[in-house]
RODO-2510 file (C-alpha; in nm, 4 decimals, decimal comma):
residues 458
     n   res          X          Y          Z
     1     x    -3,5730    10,6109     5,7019
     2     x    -3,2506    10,4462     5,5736
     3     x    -3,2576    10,3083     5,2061
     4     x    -3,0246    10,0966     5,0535
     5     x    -2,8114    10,2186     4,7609
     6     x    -2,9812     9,9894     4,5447
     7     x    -3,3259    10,0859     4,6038
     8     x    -3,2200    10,5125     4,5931
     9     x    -3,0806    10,4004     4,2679
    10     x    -3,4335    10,2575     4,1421
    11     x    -3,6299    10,5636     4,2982
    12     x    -3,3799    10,7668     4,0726
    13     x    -3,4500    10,6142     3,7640
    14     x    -3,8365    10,6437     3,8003
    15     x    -3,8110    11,0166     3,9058
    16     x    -3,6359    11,0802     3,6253
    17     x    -3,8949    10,9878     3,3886
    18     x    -4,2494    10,9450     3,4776
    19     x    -4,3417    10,9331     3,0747
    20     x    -4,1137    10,6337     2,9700
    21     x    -3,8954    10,8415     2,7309
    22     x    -3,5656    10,7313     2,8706
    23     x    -3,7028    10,4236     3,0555
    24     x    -3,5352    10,1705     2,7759
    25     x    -3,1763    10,4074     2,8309
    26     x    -3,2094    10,3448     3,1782
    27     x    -3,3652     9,9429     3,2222
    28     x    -3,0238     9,9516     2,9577
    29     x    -2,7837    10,0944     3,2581
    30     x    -2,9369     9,8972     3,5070
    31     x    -2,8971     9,5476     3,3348
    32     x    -2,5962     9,6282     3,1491
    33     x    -2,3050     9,8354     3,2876
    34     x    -2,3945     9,8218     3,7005
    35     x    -2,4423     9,4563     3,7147
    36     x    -2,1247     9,4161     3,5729
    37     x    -1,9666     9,6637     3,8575
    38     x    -2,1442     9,5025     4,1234
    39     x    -2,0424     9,1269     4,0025
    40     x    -1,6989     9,2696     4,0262
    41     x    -1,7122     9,4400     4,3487
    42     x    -2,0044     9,1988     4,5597
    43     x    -1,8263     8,8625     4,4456
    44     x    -1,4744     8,7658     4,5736
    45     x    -1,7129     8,8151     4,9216
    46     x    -2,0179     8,6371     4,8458
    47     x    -1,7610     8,3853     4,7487
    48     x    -1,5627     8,3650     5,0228
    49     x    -1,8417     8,3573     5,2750
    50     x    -2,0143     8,0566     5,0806
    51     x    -1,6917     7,8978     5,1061
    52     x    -1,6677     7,9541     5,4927
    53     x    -2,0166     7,8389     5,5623
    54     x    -1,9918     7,5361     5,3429
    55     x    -1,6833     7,4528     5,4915
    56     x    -1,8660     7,4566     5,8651
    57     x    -2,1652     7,2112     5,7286
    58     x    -2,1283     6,8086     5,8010
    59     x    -2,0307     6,6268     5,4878
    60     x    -2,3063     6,5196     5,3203
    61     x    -2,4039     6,0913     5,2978
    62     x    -2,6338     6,1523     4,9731
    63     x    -2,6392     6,3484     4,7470
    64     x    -2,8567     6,6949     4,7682
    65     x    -2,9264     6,7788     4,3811
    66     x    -3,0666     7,1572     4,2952
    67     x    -3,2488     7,0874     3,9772
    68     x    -3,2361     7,4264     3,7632
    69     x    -3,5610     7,4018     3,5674
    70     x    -3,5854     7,7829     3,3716
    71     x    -3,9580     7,9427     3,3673
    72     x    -4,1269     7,6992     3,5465
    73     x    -4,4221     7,5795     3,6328
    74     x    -4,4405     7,5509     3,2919
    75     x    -4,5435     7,2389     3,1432
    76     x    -4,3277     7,1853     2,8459
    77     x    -4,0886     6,8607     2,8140
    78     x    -3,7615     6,9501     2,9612
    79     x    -3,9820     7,0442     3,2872
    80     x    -4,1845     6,7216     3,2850
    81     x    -3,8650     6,5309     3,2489
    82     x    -3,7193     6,6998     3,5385
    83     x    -4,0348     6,5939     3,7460
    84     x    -3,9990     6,2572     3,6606
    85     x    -3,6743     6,2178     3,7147
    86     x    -3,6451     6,4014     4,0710
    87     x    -3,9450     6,2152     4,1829
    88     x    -3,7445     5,8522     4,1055
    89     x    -3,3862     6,0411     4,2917
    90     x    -3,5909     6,0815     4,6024
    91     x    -3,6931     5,7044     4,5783
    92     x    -3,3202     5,6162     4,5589
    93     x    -3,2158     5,8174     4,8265
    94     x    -3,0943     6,1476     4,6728
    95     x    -3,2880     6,4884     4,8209
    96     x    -3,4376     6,7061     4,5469
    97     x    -3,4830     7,0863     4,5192
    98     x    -3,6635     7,2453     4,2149
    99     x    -3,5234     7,5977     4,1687
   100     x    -3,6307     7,8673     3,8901
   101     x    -3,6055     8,1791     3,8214
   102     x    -3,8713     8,4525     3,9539
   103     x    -4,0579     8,6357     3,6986
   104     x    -4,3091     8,9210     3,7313
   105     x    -4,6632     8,8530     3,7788
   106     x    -4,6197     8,4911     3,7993
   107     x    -4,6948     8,3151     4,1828
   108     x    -4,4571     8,0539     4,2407
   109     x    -4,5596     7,7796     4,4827
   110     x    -4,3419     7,6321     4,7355
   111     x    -4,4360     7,2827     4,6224
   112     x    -4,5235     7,0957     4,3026
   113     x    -4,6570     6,7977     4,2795
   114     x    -4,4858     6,6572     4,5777
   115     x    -4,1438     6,8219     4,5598
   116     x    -3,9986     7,1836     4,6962
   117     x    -3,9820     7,4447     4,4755
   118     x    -3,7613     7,7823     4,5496
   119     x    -3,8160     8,0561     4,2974
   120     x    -3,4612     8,2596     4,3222
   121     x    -3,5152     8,6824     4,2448
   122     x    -3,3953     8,8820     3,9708
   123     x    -3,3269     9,2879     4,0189
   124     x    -3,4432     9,5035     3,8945
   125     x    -3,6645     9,4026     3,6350
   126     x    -3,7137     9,1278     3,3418
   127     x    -3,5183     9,1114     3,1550
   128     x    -3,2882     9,0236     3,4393
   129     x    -2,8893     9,0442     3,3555
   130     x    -2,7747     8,6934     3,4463
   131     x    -2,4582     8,8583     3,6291
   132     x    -2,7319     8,9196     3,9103
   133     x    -2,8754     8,5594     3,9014
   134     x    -2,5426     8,4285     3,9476
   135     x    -2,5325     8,6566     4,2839
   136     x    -2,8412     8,4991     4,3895
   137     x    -2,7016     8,1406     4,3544
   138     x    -2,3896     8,2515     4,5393
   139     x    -2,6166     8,3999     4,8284
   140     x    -2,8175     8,0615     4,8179
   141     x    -2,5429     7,8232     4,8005
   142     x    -2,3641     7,9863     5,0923
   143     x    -2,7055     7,9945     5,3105
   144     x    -3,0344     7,7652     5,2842
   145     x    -2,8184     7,5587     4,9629
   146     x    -2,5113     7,5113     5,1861
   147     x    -2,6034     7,1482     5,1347
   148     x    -2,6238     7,1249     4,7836
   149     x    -2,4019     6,9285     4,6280
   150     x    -2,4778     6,9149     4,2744
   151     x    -2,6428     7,1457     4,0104
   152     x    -2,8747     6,9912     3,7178
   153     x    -2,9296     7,2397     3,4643
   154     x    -3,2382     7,1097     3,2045
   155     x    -3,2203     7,3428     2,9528
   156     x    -2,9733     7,6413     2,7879
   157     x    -3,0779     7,9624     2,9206
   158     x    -2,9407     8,2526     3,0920
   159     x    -3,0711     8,1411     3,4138
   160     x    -2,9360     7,8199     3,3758
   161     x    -2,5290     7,9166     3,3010
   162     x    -2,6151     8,1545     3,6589
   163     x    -2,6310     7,8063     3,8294
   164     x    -2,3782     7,6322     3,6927
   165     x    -2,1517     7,9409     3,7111
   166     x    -2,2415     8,0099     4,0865
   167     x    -2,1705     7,6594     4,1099
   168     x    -1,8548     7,5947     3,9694
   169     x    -1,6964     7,9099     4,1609
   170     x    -1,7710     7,7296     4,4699
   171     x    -1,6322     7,4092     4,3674
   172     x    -2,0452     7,2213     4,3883
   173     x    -2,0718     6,9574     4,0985
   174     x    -2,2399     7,1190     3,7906
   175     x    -2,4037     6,9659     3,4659
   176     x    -2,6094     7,0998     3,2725
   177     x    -2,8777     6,8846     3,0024
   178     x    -2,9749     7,0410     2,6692
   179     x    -3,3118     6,9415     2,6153
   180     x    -3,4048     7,0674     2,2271
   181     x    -3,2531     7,1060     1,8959
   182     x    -3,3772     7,4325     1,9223
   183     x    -3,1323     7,5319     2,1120
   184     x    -2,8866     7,5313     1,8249
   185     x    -3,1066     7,8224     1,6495
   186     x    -3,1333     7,9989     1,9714
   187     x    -2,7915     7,9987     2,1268
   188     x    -2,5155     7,9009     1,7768
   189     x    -2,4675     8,2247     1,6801
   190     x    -2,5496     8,4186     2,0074
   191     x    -2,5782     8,8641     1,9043
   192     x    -2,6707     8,9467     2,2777
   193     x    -2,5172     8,8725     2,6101
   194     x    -2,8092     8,6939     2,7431
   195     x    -2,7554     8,4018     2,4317
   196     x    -2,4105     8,3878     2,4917
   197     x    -2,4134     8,3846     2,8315
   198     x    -2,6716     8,1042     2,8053
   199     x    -2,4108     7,9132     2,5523
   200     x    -2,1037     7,9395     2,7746
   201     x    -2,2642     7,7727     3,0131
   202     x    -2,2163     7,4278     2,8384
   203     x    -1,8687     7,4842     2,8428
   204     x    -1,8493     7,5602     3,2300
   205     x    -2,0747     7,2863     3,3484
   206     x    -1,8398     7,0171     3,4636
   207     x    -2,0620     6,7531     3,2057
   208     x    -2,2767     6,7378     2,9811
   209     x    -2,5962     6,5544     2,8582
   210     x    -2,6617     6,5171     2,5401
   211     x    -3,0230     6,3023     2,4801
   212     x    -2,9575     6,2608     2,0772
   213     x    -2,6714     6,2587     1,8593
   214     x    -2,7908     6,6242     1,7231
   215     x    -2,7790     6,7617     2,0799
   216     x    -2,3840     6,6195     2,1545
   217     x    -2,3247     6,7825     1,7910
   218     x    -2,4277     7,0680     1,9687
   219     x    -2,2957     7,0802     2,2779
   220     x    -1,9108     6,9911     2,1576
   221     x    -1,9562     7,3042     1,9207
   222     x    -2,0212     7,4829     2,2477
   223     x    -1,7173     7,4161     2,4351
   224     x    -1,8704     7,1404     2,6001
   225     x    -1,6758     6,8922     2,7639
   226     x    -1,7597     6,4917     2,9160
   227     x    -2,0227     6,4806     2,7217
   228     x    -2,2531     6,2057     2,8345
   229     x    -2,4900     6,0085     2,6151
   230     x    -2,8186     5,9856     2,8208
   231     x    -3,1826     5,9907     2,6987
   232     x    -3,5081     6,0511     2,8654
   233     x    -3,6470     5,8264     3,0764
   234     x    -4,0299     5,7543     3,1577
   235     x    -4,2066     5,5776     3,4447
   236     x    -4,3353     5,2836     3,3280
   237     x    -4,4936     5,1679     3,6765
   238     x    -4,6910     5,4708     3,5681
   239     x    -4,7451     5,4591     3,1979
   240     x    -4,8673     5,1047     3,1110
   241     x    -5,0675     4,9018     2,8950
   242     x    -5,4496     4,9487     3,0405
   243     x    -5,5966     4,6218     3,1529
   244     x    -5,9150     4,5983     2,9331
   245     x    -6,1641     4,6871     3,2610
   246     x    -5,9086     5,0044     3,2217
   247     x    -5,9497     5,1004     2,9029
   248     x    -6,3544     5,0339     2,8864
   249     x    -6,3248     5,2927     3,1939
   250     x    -6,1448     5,6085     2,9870
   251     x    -6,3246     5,5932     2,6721
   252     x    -6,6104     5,6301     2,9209
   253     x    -6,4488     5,9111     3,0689
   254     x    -6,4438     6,0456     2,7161
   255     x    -6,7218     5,9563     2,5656
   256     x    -6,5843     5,7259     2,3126
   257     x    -6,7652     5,3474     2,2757
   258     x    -6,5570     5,0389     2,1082
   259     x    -6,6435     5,1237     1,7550
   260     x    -6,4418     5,3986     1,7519
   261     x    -6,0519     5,4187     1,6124
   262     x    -5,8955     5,6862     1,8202
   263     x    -5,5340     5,8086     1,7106
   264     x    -5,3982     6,0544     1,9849
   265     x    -5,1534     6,3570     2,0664
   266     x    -5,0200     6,4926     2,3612
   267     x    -4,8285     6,8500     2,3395
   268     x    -4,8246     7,1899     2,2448
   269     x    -5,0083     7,3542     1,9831
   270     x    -4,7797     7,4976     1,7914
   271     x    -4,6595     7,5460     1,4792
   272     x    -4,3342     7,3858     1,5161
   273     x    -4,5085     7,0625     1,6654
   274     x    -4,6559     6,9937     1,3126
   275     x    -4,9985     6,9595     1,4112
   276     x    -5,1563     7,1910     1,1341
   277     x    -4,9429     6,8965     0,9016
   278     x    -5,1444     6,6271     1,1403
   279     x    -5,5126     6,7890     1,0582
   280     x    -5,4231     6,7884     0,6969
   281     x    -5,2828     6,4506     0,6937
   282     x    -5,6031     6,3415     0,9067
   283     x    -5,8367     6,4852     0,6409
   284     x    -5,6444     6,3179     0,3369
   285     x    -5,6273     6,0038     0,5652
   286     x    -5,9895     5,9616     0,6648
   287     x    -6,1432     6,0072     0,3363
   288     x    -5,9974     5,6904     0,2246
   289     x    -6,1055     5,4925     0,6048
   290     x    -6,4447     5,2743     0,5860
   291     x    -6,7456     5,4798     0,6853
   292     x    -6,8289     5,2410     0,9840
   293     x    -6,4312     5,2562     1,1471
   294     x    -6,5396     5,5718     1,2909
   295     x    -6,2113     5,7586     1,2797
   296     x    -6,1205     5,9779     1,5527
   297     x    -5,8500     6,2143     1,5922
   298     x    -5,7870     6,3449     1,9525
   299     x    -5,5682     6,6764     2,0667
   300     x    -5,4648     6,6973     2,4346
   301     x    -5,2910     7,0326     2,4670
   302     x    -5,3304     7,4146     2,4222
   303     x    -5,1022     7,6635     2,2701
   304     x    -5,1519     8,0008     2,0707
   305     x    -5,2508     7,7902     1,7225
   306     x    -5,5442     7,6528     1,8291
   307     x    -5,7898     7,8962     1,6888
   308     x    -5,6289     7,8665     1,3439
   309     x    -5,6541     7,4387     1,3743
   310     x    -5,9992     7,4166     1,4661
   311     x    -6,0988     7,6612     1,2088
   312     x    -5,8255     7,4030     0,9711
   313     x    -6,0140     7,1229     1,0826
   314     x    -6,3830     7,2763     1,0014
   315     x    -6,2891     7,4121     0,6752
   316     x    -6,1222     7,0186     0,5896
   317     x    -6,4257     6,8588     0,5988
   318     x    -6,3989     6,6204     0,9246
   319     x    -6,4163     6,8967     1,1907
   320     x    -6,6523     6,6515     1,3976
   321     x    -6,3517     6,3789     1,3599
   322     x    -6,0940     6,6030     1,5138
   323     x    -6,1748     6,6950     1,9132
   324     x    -5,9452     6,9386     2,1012
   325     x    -5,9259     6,8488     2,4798
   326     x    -5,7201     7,1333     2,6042
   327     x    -5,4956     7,0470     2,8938
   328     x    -5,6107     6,7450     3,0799
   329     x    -5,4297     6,5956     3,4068
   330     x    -5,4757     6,2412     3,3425
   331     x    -5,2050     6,1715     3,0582
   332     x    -5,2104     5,7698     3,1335
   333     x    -5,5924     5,7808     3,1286
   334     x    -5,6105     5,9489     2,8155
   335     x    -5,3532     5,7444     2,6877
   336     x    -5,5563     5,4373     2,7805
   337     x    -5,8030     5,5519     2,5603
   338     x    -5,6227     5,5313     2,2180
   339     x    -5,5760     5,3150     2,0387
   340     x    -5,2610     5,4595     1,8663
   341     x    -5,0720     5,8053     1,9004
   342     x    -4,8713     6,0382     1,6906
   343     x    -4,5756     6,2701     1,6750
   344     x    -4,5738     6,5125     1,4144
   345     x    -4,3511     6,7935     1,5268
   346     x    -4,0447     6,9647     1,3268
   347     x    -3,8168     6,9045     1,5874
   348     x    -3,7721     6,7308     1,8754
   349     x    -3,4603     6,6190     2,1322
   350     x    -3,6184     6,3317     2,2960
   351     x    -4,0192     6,3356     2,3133
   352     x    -4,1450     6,2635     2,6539
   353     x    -4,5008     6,2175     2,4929
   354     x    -4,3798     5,9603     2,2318
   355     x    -4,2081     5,7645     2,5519
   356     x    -4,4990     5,7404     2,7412
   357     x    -4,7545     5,6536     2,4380
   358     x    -4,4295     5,3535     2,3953
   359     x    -4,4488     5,2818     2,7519
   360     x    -4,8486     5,2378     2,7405
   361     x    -4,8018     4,9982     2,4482
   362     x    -4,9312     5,2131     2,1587
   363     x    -4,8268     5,1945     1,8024
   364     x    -4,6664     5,5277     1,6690
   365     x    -4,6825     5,7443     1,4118
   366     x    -4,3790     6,0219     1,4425
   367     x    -4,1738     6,1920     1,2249
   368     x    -3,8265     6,0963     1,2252
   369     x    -3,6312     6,4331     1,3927
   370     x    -3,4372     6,4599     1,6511
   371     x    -3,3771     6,1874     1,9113
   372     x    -3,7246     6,0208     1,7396
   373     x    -3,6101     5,7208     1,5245
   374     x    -3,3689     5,6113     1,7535
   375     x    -3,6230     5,5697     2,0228
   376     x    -3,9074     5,4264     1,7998
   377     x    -3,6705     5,2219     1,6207
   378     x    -3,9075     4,9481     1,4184
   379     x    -4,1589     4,9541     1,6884
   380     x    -4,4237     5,1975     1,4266
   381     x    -4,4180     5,4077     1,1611
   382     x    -4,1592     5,7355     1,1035
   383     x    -4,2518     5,9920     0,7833
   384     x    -4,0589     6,3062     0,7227
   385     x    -4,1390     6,6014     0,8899
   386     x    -4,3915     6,8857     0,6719
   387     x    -4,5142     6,5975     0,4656
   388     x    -4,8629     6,5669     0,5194
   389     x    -4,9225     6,3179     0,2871
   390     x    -4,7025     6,0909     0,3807
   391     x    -4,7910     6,1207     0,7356
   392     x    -5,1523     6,0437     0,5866
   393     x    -5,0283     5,7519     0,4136
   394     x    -4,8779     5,6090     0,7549
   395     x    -5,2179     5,7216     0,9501
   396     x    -5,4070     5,4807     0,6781
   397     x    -5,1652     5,1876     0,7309
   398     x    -5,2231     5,2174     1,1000
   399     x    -5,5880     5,2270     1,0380
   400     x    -5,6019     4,9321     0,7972
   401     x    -5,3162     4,7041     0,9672
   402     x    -5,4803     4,5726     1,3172
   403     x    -5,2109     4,3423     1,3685
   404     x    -4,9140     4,5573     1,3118
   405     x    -5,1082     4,7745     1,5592
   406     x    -5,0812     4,5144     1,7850
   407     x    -4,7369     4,4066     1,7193
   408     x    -4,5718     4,7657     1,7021
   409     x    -4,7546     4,8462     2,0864
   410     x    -4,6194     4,5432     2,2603
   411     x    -4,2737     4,6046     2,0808
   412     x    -4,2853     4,9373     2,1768
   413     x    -4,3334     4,8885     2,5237
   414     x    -4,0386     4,6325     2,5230
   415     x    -3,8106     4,8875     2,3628
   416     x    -3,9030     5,1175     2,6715
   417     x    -3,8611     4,8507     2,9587
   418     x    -3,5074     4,7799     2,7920
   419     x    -3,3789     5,1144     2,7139
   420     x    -3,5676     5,4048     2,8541
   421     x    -3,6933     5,2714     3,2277
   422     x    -3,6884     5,5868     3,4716
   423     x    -3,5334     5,4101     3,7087
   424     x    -3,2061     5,2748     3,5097
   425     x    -3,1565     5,6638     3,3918
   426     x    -3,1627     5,8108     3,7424
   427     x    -2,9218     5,5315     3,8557
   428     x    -2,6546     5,7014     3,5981
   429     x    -2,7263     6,0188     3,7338
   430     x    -2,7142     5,8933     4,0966
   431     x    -2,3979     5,7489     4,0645
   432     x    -2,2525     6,0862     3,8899
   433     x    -2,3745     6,2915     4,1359
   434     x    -2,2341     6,0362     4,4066
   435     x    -1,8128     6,1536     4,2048
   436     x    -1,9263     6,4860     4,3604
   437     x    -1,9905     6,4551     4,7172
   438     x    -1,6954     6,5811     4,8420
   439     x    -1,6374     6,8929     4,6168
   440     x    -1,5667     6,9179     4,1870
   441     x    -1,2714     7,1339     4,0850
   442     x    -1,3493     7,4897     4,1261
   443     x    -1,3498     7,7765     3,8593
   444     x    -1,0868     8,0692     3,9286
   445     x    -1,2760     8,3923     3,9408
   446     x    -1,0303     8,5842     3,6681
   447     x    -1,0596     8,2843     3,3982
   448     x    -1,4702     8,3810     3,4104
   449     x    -1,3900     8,7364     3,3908
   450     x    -1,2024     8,5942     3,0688
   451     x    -1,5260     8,4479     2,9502
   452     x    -1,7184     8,6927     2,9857
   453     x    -1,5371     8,9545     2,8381
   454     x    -1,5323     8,7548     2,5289
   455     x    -1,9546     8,7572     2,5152
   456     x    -2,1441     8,9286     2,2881
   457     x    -2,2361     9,2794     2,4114
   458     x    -1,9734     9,3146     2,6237
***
């Protein structure tokens, strides 16, 4: 039976060691040295037959955007952003393909929520070397991606500088969006080839987005270059003030009657998202409310802290004040249901959860990180971050203030109709992809070699 070099080569390396002792010395030749020597040998040809079979394709009339979204399906912010915003491209005319990166054990579907979805491989094993990912968008763009004609990275990682790598060699329109602050930690001072491989890839990408002032900071320290100003964007056809028949309807759903004062939260539990700060502040907070407001604090979200915050919030004192949902589908619904919401996290670029609370015409509560106070502006109350008091101070001044409540929600959703509509951020992107229909300037193979040499690890 004929076997391809590659796969003898894997067959070799289990042989050699059925007990693990040199498995990490040789997952450490795999991803290191022979990716390298394949990159070098495999492509100058995967190259030039890309370039022959795009050449032979019609030229495209709209644009066909691959949207790189790393790790997914997960549900975090860049990814729910990307959703969004591909959803309101296809309404404008612009086809849409989702593509991640394959990862073991996890089942990939074809389709989410409406929109194709292609999971591209890694050999032989996680941790992939990007080198190979970067052959697997050359194989794609020169066969089922032929059409492509831009790349939209949403967030720094490995998988993401493959794309816009792959991309630029082949002269297809790259940019690439960095989507947290965190990034800075993760990827400023890179020690391995996988973080600076995921940093250079700002400084490929033919532009930029930067959704905060932190993040273009960022990216220019990178290498970055047009750097474009652009911040989230939320549906607000979607996300919308509930009609009162609306809102009777999801406290129903919830079991919550009109007596009760519900603040919410949407996101991760995690420590960096503040909320063991929020059930503090919540217990400091409620002990000064009127016993007949019935103060209610509700968590919609899951994450590896939750054990620790509902054993916070029964040792506090108002564990039957503080309900954890878990994940729930219906984020307008529950949104409906509040009647305010709050941010407390450590960091943030621009919070898709705190722009559709704005967009359903809640007041706010946030602390002011990140791309936060410029999106909340005056429209409710910012604290610092790790301050649980004075995050409890705010929570009482919402509670005691009805008609700054009501004031800060309809300014609020104002602030979102005039600045952060869905459908006034794709346009920018529409007409940026549009520069790129007929080609971007391509990246000579030797320069990357250049750029890679000069990596960490290398």
């Amino acid at each position: 039976m004929n076997r391809s070099p590659l796969r003898l080569i894997r067959e070799l390396g289990r042989n050699l060691d059925r007990q693990g002792r040199l498995r990490p010395l040789w997952h450490r030749a795999i991803n290191r040295a022979m990716p390298e020597a394949l990159a070098r040998a495999s492509w100058p040809l995967l190259i030039r037959r890309a370039r022959e079979e795009r050449a032979q394709s019609p030229p495209p009339s709209h644009p066909v955007a691959a949207m790189v979204v790393p790790d997914f399906p997960r549900t975090g912010g860049y990814e729910r952003q990307a959703v969004v915003l591909s959803r309101e491209l296809r309404r404008g005319g612009a086809e849409i393909l989702l593509v991640t990166n394959q990862r073991p054990g996890v089942e990939i579907p074809s389709r989410f929520e409406g929109l194709p979805l292609l999971a591209l491989p890694g050999w032989p094993a996680e941790p992939v070397n990007p080198l190979l990912h970067v052959s697997a968008w050359l194989r794609f763009l020169g066969g089922d991606g032929r059409g492509v004609t831009a790349i939209h990275a949403h967030a720094l990682s490995p998988f993401s500088s493959a794309a816009i790598l792959a991309g630029r060699l082949l002269g297809v329109g790259t940019l690439l969006k960095a989507a947290s602050g965190a990034d800075r930690a993760a990827f400023g001072a890179p020690a391995v080839f996988e973080d600076g491989f995921a940093r250079q890839g700002a400084a490929w990408a033919h532009a930029c987005v930067a959704i905060n002032d932190d993040l273009h900071g960022m990216l220019a320290g990178f290498g970055a270059r047009g750097i474009l100003d652009l911040p989230n964007g939320v549906d607000a056809t979607v996300f919308h003030p509930p009609s009162p028949a609306e809102r009777v309807q999801a406290r129903r759903a919830l079991g919550l009657g009109d007596h009760h004062l519900v603040l919410a939260y949407v996101g991760r539990l995690t420590r960096e998202k503040g909320v063991g700060d929020l059930v503090d502040a919540w217990a400091m907070a409620v002990r000064r409310m009127r016993h007949d407001a019935a103060p209610l604090l509700l968590l919609a979200g899951d994450g590896p802290q939750r054990p620790e915050l509902e054993e916070r919030a029964r040792n506090s004192g108002v564990g039957g004040g503080v309900r954890f949902l878990g994940e729930i589908s219906d984020i307008p619904g529950f949104l409906a249901a509040a009647g305010g919401f709050v941010l407390p996290s450590w960091n943030e670029g621009v919070s898709n959860a705190l722009l559709e609370a704005m967009a359903s015409g809640l007041p706010c509560i946030a602390t002011a990180v990140g791309g936060t106070p410029a999106v909340l502006g005056e429209c409710g109350w910012l604290v610092r971050p790790r301050d649980p008091r004075e995050l409890a101070e705010a929570i009482a001044g919402w509670a005691y203030d009805p008609p700054r409540r009501g004031k800060s929600g309809e300014n609020a959703r104002r602030r979102i109709e005039e600045h952060y509509s869905i459908g006034a951020i794709a346009a920018r992107y529409r007409e940026l992809y549009g520069a790129w229909l007929a080609g971007a300037p391509p990246l000579p193979l030797a320069e990357v070699w250049r750029d890679i040499r000069r990596l960490p690890g290398q």
